[in-house]
mmCIF file of the N, C-alpha and C atoms, coordinates in Angstrom:
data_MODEL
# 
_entry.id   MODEL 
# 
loop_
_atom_site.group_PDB 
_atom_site.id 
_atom_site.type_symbol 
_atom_site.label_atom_id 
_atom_site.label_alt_id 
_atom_site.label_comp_id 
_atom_site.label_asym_id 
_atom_site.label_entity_id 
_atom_site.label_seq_id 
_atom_site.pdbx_PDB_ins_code 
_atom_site.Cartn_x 
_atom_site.Cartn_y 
_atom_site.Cartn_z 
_atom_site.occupancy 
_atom_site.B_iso_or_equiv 
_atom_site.pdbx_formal_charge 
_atom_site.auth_seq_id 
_atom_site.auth_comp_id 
_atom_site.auth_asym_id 
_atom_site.auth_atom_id 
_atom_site.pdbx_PDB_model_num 
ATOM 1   N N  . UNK A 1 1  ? 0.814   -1.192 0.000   1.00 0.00 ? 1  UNK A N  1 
ATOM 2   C CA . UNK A 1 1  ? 0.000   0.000  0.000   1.00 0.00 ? 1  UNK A CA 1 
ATOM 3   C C  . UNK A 1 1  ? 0.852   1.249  0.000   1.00 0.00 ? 1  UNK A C  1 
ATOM 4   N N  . UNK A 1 2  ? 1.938   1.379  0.314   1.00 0.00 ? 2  UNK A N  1 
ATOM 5   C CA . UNK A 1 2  ? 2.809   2.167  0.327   1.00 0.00 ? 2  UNK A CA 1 
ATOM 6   C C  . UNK A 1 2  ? 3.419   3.033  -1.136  1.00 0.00 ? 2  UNK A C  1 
ATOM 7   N N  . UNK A 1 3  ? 2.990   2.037  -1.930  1.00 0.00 ? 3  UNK A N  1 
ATOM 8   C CA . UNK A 1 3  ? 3.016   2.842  -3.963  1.00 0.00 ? 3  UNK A CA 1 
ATOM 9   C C  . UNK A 1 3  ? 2.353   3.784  -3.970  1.00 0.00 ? 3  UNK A C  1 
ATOM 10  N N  . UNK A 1 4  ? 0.820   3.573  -3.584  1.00 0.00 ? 4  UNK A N  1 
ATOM 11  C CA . UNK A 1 4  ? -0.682  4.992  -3.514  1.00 0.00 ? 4  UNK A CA 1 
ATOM 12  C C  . UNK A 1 4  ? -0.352  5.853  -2.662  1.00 0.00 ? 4  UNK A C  1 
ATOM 13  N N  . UNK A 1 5  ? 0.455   6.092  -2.082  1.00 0.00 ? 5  UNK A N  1 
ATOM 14  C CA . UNK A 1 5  ? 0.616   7.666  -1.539  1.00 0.00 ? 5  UNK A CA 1 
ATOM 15  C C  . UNK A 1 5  ? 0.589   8.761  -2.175  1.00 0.00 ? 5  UNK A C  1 
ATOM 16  N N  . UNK A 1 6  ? 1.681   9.339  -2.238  1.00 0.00 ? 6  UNK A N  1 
ATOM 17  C CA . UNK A 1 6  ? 1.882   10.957 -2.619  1.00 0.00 ? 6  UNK A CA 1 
ATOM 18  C C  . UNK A 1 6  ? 2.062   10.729 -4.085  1.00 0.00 ? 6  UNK A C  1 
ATOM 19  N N  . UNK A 1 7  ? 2.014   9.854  -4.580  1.00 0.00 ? 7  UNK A N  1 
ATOM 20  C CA . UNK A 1 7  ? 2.486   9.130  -6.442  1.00 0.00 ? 7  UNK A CA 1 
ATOM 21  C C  . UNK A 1 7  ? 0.805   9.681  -6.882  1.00 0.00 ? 7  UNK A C  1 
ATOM 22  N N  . UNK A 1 8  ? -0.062  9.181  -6.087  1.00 0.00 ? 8  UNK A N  1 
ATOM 23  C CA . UNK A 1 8  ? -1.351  8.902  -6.679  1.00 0.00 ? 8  UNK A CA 1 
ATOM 24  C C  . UNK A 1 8  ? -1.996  10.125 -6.502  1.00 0.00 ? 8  UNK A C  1 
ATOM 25  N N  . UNK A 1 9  ? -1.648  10.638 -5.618  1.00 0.00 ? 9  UNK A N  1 
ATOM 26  C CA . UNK A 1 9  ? -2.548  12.264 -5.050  1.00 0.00 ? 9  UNK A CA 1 
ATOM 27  C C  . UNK A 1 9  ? -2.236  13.436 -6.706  1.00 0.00 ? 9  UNK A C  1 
ATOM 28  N N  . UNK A 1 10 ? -1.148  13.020 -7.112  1.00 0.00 ? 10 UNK A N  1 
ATOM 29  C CA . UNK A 1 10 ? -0.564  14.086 -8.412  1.00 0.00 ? 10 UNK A CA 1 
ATOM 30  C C  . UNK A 1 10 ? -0.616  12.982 -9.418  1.00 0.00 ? 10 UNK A C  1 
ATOM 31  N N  . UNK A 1 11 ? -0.817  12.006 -9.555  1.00 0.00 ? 11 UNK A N  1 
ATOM 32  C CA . UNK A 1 11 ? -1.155  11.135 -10.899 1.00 0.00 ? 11 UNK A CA 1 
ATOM 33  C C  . UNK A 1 11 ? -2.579  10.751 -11.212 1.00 0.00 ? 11 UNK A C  1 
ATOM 34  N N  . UNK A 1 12 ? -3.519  10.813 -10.345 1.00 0.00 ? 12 UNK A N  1 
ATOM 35  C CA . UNK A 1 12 ? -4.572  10.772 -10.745 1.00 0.00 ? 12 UNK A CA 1 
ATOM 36  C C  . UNK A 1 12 ? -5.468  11.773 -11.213 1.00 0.00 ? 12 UNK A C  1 
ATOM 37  N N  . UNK A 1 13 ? -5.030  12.782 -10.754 1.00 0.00 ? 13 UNK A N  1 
ATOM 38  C CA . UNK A 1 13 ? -5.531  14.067 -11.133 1.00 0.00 ? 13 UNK A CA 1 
ATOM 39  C C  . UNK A 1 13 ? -5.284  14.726 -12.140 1.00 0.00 ? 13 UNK A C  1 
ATOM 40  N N  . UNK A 1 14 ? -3.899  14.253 -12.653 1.00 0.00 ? 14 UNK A N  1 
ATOM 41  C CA . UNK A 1 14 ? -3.126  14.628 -13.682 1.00 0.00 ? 14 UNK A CA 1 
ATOM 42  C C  . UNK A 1 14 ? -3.677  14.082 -14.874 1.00 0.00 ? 14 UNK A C  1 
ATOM 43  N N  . UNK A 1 15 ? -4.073  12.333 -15.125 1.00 0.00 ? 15 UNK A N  1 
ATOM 44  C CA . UNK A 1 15 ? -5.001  11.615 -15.956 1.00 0.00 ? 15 UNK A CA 1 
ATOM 45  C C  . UNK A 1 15 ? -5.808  12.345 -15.943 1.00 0.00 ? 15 UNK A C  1 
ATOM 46  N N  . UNK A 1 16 ? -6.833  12.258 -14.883 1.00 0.00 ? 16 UNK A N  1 
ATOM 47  C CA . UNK A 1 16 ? -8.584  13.451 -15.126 1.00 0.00 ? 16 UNK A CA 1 
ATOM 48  C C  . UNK A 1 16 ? -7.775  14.647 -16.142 1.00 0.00 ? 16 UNK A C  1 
ATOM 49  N N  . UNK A 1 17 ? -7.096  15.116 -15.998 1.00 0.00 ? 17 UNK A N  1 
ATOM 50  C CA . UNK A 1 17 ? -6.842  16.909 -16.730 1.00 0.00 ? 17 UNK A CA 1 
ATOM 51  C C  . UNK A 1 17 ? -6.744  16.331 -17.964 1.00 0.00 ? 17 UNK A C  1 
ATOM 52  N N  . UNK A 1 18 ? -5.700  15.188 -18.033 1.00 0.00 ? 18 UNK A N  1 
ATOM 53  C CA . UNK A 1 18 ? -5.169  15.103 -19.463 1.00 0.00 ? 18 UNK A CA 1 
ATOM 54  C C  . UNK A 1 18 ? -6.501  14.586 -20.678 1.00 0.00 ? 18 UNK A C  1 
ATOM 55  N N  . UNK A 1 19 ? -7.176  13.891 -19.797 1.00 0.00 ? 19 UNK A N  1 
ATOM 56  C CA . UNK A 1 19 ? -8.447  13.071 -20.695 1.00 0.00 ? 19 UNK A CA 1 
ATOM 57  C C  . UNK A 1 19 ? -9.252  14.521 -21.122 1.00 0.00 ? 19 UNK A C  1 
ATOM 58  N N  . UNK A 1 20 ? -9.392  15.273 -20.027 1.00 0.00 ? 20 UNK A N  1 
ATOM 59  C CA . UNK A 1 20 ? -10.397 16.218 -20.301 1.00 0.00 ? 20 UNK A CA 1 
ATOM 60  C C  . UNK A 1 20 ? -10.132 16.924 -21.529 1.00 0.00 ? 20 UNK A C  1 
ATOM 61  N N  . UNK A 1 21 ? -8.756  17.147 -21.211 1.00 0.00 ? 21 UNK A N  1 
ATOM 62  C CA . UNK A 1 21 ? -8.158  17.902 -22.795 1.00 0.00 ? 21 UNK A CA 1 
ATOM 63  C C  . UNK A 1 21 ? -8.492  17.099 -23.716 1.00 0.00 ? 21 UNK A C  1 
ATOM 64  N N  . UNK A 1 22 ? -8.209  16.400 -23.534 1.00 0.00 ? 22 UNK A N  1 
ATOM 65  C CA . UNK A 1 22 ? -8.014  15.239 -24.869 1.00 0.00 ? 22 UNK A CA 1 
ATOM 66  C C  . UNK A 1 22 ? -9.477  15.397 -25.371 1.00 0.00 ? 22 UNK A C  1 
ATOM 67  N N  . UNK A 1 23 ? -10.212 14.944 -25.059 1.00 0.00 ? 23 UNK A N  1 
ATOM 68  C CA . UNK A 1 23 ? -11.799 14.695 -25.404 1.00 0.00 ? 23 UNK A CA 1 
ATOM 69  C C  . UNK A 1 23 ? -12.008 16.810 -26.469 1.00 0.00 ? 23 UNK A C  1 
ATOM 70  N N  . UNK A 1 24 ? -11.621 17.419 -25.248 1.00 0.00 ? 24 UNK A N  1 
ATOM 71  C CA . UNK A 1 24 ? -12.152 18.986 -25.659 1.00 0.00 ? 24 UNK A CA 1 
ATOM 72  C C  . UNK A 1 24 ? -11.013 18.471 -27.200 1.00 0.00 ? 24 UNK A C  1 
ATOM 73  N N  . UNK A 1 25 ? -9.777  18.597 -27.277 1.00 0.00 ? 25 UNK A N  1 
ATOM 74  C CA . UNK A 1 25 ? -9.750  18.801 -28.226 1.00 0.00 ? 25 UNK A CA 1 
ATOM 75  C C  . UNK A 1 25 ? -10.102 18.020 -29.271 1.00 0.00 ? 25 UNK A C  1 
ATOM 76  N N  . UNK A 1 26 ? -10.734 16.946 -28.991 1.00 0.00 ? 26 UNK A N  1 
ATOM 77  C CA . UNK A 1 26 ? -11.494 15.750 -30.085 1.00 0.00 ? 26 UNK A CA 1 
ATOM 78  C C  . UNK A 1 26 ? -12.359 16.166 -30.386 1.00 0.00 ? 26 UNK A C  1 
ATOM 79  N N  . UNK A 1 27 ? -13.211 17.212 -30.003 1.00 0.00 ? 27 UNK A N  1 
ATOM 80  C CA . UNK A 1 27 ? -14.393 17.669 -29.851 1.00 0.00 ? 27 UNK A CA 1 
ATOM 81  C C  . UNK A 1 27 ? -14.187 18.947 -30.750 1.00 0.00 ? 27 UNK A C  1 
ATOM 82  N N  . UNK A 1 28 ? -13.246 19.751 -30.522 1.00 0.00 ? 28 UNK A N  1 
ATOM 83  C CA . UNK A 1 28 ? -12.955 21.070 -31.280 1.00 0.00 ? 28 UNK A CA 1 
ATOM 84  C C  . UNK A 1 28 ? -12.540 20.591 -32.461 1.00 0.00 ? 28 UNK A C  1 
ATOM 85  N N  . UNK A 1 29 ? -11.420 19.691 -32.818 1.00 0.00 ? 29 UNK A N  1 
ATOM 86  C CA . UNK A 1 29 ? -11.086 19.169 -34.098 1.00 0.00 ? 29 UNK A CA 1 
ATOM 87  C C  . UNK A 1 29 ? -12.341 18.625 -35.121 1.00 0.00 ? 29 UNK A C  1 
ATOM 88  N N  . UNK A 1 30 ? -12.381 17.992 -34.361 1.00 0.00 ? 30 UNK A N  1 
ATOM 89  C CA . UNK A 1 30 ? -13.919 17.156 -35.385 1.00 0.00 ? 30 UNK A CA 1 
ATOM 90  C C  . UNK A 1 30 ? -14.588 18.495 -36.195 1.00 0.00 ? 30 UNK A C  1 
ATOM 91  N N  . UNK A 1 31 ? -15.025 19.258 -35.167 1.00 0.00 ? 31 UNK A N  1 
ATOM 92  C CA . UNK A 1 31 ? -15.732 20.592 -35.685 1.00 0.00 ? 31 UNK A CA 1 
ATOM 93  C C  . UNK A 1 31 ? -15.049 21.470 -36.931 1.00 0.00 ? 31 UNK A C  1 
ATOM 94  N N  . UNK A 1 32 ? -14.092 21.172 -36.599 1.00 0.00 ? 32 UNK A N  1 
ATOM 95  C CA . UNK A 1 32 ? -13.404 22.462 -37.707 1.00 0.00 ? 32 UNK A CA 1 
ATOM 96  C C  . UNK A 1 32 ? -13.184 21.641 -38.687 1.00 0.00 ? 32 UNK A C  1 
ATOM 97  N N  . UNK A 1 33 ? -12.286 19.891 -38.919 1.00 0.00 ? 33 UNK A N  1 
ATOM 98  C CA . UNK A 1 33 ? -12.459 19.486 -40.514 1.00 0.00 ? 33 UNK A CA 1 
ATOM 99  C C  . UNK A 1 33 ? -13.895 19.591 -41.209 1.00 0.00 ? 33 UNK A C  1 
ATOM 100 N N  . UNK A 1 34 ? -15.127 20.140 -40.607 1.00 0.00 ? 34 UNK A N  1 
ATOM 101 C CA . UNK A 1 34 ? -16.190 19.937 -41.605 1.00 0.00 ? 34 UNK A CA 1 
ATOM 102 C C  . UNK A 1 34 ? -15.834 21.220 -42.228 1.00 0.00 ? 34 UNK A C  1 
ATOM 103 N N  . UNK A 1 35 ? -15.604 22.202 -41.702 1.00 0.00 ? 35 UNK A N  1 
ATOM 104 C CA . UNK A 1 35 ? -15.670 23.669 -42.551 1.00 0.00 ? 35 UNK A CA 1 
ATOM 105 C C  . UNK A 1 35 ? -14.282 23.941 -43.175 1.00 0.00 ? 35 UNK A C  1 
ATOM 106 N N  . UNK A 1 36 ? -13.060 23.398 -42.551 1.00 0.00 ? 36 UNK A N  1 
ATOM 107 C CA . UNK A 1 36 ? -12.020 23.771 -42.734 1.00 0.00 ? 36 UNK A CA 1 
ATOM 108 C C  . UNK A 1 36 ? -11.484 23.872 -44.831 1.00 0.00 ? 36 UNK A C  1 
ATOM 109 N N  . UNK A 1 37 ? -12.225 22.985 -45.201 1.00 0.00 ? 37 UNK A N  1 
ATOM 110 C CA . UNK A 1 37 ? -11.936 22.360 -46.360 1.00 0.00 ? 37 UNK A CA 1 
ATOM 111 C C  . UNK A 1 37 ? -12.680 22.760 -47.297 1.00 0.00 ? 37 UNK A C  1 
ATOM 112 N N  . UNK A 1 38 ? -13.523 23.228 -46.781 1.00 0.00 ? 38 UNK A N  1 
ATOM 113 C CA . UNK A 1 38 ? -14.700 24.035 -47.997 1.00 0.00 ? 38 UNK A CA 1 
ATOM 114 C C  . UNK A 1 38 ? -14.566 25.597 -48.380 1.00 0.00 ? 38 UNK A C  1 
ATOM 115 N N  . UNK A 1 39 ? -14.515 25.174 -50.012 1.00 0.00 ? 39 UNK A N  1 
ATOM 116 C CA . UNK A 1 39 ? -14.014 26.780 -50.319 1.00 0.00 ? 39 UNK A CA 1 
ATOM 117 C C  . UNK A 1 39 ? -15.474 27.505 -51.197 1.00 0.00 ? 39 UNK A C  1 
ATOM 118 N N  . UNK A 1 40 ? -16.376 28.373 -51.014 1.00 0.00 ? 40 UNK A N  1 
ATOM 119 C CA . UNK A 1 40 ? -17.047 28.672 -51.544 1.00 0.00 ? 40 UNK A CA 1 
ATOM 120 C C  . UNK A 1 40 ? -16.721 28.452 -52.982 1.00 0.00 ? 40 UNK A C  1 
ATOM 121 N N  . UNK A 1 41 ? -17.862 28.085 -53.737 1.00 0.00 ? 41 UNK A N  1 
ATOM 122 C CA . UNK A 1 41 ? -18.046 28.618 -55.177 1.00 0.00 ? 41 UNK A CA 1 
ATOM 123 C C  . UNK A 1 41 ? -17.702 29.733 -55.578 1.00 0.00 ? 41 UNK A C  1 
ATOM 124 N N  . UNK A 1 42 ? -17.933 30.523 -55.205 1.00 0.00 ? 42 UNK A N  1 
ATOM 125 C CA . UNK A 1 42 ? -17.579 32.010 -56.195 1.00 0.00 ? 42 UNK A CA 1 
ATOM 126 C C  . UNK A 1 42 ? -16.288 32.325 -55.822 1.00 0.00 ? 42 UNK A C  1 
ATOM 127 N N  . UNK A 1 43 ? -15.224 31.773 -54.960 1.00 0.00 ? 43 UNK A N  1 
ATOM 128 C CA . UNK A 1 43 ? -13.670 32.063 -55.208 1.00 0.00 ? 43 UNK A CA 1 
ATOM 129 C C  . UNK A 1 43 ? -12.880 31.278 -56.172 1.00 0.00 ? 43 UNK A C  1 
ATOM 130 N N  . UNK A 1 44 ? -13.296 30.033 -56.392 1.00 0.00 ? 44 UNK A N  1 
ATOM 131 C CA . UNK A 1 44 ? -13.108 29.334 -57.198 1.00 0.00 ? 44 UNK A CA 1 
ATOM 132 C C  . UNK A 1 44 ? -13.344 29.866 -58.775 1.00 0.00 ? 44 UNK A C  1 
ATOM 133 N N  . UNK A 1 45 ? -14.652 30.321 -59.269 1.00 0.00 ? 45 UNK A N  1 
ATOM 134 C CA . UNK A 1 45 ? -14.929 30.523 -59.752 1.00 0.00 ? 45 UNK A CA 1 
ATOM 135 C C  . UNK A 1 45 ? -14.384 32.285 -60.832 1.00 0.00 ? 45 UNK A C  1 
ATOM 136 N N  . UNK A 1 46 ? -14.161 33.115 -59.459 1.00 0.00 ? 46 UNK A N  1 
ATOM 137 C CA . UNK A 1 46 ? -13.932 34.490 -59.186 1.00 0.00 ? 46 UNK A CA 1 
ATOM 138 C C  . UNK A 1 46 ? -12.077 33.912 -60.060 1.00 0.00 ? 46 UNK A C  1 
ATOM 139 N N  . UNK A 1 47 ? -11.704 33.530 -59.512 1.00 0.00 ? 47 UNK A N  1 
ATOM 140 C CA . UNK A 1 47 ? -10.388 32.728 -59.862 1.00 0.00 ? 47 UNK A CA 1 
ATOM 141 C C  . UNK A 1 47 ? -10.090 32.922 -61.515 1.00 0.00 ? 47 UNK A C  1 
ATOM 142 N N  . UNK A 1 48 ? -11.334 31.763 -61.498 1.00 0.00 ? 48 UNK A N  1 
ATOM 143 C CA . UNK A 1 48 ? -11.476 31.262 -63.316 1.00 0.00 ? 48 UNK A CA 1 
ATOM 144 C C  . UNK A 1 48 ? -11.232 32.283 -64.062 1.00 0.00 ? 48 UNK A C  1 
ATOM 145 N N  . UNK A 1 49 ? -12.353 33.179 -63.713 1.00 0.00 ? 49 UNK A N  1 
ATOM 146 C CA . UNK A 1 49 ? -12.700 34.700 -64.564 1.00 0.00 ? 49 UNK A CA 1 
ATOM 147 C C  . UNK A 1 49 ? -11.224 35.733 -64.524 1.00 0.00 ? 49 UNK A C  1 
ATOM 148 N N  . UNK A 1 50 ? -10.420 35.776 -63.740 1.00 0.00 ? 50 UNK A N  1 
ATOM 149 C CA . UNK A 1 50 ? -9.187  36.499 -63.637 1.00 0.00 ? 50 UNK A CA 1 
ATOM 150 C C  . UNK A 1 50 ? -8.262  35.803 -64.477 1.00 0.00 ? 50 UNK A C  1 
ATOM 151 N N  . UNK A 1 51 ? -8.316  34.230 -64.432 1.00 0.00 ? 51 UNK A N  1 
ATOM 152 C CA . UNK A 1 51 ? -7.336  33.199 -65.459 1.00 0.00 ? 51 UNK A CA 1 
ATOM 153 C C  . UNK A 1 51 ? -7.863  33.539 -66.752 1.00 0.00 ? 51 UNK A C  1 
ATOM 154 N N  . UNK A 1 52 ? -8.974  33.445 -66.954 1.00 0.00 ? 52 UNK A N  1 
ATOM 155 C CA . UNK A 1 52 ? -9.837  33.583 -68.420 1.00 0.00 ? 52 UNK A CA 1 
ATOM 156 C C  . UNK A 1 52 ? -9.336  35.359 -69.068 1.00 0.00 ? 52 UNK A C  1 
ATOM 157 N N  . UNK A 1 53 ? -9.722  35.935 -67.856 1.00 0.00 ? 53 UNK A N  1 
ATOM 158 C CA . UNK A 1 53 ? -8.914  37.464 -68.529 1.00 0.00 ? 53 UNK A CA 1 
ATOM 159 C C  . UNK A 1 53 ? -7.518  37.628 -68.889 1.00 0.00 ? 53 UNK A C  1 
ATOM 160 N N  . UNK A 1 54 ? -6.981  36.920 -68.206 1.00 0.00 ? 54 UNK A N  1 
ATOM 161 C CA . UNK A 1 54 ? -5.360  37.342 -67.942 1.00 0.00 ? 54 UNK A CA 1 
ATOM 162 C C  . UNK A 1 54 ? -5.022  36.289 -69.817 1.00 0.00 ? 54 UNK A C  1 
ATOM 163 N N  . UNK A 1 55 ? -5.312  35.450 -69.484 1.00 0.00 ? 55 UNK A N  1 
ATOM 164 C CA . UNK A 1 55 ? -5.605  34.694 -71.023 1.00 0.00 ? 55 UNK A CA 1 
ATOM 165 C C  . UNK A 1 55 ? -6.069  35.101 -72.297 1.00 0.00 ? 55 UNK A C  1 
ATOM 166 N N  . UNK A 1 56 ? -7.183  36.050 -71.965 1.00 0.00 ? 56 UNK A N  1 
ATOM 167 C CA . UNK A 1 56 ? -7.531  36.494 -73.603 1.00 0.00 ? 56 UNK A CA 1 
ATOM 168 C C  . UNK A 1 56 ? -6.306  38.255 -73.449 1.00 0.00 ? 56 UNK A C  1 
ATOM 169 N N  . UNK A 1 57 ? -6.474  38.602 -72.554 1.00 0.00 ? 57 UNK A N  1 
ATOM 170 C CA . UNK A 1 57 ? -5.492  39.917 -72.491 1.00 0.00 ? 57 UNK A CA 1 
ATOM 171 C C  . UNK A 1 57 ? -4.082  39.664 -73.036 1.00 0.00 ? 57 UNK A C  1 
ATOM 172 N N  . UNK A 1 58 ? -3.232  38.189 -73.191 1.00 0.00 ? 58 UNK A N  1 
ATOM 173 C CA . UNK A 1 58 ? -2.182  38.054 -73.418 1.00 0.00 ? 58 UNK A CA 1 
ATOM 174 C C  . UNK A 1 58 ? -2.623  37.642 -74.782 1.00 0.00 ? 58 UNK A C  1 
ATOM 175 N N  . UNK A 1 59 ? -3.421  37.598 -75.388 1.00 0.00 ? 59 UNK A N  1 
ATOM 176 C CA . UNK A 1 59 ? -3.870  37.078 -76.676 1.00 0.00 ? 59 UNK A CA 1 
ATOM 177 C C  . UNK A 1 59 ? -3.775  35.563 -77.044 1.00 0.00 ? 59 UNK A C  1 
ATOM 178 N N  . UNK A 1 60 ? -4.217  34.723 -75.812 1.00 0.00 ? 60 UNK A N  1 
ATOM 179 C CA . UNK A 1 60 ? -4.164  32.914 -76.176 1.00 0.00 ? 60 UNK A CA 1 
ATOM 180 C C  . UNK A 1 60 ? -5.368  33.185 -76.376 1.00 0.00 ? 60 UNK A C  1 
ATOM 181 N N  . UNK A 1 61 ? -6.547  33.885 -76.551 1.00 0.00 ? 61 UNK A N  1 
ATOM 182 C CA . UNK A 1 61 ? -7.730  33.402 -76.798 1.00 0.00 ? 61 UNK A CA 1 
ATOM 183 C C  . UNK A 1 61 ? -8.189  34.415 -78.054 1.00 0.00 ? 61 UNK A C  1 
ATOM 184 N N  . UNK A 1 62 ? -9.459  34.227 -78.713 1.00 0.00 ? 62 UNK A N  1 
ATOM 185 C CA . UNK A 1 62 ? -9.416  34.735 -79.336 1.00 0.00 ? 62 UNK A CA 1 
ATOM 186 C C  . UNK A 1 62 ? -11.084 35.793 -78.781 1.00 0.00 ? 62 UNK A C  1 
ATOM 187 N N  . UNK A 1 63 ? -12.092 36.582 -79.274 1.00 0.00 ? 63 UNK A N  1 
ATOM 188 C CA . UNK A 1 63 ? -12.925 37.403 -78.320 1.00 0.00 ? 63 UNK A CA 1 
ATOM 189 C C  . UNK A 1 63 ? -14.080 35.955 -78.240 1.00 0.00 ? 63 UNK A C  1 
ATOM 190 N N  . UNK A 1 64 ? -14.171 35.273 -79.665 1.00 0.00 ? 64 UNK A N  1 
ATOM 191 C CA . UNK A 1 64 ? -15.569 34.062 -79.270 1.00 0.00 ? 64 UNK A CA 1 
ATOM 192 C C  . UNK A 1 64 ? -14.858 33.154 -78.160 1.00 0.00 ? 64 UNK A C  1 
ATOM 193 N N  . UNK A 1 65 ? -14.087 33.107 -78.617 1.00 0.00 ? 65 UNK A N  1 
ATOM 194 C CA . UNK A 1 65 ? -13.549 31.799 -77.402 1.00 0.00 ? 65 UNK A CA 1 
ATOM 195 C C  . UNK A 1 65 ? -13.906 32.164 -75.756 1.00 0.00 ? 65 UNK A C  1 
ATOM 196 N N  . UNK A 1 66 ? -13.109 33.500 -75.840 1.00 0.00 ? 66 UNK A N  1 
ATOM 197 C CA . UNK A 1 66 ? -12.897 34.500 -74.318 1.00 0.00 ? 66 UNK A CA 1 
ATOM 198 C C  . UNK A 1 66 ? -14.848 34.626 -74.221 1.00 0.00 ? 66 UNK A C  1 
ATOM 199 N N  . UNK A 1 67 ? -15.567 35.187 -74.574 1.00 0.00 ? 67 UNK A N  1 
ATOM 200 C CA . UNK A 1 67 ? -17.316 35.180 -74.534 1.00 0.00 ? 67 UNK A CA 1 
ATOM 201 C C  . UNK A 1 67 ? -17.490 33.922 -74.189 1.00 0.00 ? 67 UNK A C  1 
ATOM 202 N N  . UNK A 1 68 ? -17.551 32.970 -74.829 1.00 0.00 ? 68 UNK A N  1 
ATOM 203 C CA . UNK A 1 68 ? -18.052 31.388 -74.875 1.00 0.00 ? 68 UNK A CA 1 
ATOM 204 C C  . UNK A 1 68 ? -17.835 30.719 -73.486 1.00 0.00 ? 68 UNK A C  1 
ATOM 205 N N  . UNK A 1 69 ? -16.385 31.017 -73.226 1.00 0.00 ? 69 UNK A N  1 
ATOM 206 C CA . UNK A 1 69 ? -16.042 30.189 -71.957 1.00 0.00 ? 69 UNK A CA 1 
ATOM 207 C C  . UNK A 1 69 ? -16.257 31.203 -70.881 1.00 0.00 ? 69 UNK A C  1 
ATOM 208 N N  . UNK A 1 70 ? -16.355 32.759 -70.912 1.00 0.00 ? 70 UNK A N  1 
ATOM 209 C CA . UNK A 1 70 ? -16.889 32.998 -69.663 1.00 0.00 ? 70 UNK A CA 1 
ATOM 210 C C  . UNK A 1 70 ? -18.368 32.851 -69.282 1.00 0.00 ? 70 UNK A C  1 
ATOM 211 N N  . UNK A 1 71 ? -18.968 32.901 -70.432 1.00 0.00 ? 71 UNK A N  1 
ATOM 212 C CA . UNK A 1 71 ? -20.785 32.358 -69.988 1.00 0.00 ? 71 UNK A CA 1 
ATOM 213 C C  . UNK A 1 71 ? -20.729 31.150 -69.663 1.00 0.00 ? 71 UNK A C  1 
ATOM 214 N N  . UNK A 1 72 ? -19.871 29.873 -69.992 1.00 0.00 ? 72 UNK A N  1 
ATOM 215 C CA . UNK A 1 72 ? -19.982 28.890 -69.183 1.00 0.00 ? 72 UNK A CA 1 
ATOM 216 C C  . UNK A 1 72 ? -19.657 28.793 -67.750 1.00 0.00 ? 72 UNK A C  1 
ATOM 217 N N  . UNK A 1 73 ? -18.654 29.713 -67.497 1.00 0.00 ? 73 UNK A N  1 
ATOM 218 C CA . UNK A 1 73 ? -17.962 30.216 -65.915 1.00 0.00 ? 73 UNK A CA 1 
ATOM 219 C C  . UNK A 1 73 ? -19.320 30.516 -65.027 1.00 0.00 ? 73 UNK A C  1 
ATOM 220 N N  . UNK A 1 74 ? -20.225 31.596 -65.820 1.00 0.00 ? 74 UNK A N  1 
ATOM 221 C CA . UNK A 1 74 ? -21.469 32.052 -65.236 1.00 0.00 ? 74 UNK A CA 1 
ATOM 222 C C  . UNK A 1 74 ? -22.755 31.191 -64.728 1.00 0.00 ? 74 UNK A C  1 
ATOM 223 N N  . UNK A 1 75 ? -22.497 30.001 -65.416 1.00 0.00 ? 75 UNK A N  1 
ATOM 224 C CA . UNK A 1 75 ? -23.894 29.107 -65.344 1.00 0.00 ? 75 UNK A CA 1 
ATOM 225 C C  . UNK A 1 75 ? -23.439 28.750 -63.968 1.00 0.00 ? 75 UNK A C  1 
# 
């Protein structure tokens, strides 16, 4: 009986803290990969339309091409 003394008064208490964390941060994590990863549509998109300009402005496109593919950007 002499092990459970003063070992156990600061080790058991120390487990309780550590679980508690543990769980909170299982609990906070979980929460944030649902949103963390999702990027709205319209930045994605907002994106396209700056690639699509920067593209017909350097002259790889031609004006039907540059029209054509940004109304598809729009749908």
């Amino acid at each position: 009986m002499m092990w459970f003394g003063w070992g156990m008064m600061f080790f058991v208490p120390l487990c309780f803290i550590f679980g508690v964390v543990a769980i909170y941060y299982l609990i906070v994590s979980s929460r944030g990969n649902c949103s963390s990863h999702y990027t709205p549509r319209y930045h994605s998109s907002s994106r396209a339309a700056e690639i699509l300009s920067e593209r017909y402005a350097k002259g790889e496109l031609t004006k039907e091409e540059f029209l054509e593919m940004r109304k598809e950007l729009e749908k």
